[in-house]
N, C-alpha and C positions, 0 to 999 in steps of 0.2 A: 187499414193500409199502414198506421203506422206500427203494430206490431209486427207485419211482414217486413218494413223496413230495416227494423230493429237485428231481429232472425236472420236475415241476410247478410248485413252486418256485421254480426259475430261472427258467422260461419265464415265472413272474408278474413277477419281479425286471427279465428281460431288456424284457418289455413296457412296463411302469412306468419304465420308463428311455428306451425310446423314444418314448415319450408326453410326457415330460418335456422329451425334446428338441426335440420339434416344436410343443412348447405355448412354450418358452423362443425360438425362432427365431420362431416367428409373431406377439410382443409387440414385439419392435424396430421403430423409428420408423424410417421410410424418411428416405435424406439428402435433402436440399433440392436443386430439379429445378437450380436456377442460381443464381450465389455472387451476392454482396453489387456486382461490380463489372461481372458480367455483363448484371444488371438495371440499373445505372447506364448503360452502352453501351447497352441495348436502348433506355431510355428515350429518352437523347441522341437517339437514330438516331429516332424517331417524333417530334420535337421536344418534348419536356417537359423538364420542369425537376426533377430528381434531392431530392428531399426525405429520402433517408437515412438523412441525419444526424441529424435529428428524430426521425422516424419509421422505421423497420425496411423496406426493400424499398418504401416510398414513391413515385412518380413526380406529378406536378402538371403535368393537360393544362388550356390554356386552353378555356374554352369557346367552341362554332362559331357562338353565336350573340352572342358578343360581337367577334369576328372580320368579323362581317358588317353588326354595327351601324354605322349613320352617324355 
């Protein structure tokens, strides 16, 4: 009896532990899809004007109906 104790035991230990481990991978924040200077090139190439330094990840399009205004 008591090495069935034992064997049940561990296998509650070993389980509990890999529960642990795929509850502690599953909370991590994915990294960011493009850095800070990636999104500055992206914006430039679309013609906007980079607002970054202000604001976080920022770009500033003019609007198409002020473009087309008289």
């Amino acid at each position: 009896m008591k090495r069935y104790t034992r064997r049940i035991l561990a296998n509650a230990i070993l389980g509990l532990a890999i529960c642990a481990a795929f509850t502690a991978c599953s909370t991590m924040a994915p990294p960011p899809l493009y850095t800070q200077e990636e999104l500055k090139a992206i914006c430039e190439r679309r013609g906007g004007w980079w607002r970054g330094n202000l604001i976080s990840g920022y770009c500033e399009y003019e609007l198409a109906s002020r473009i087309q205004a008289p």
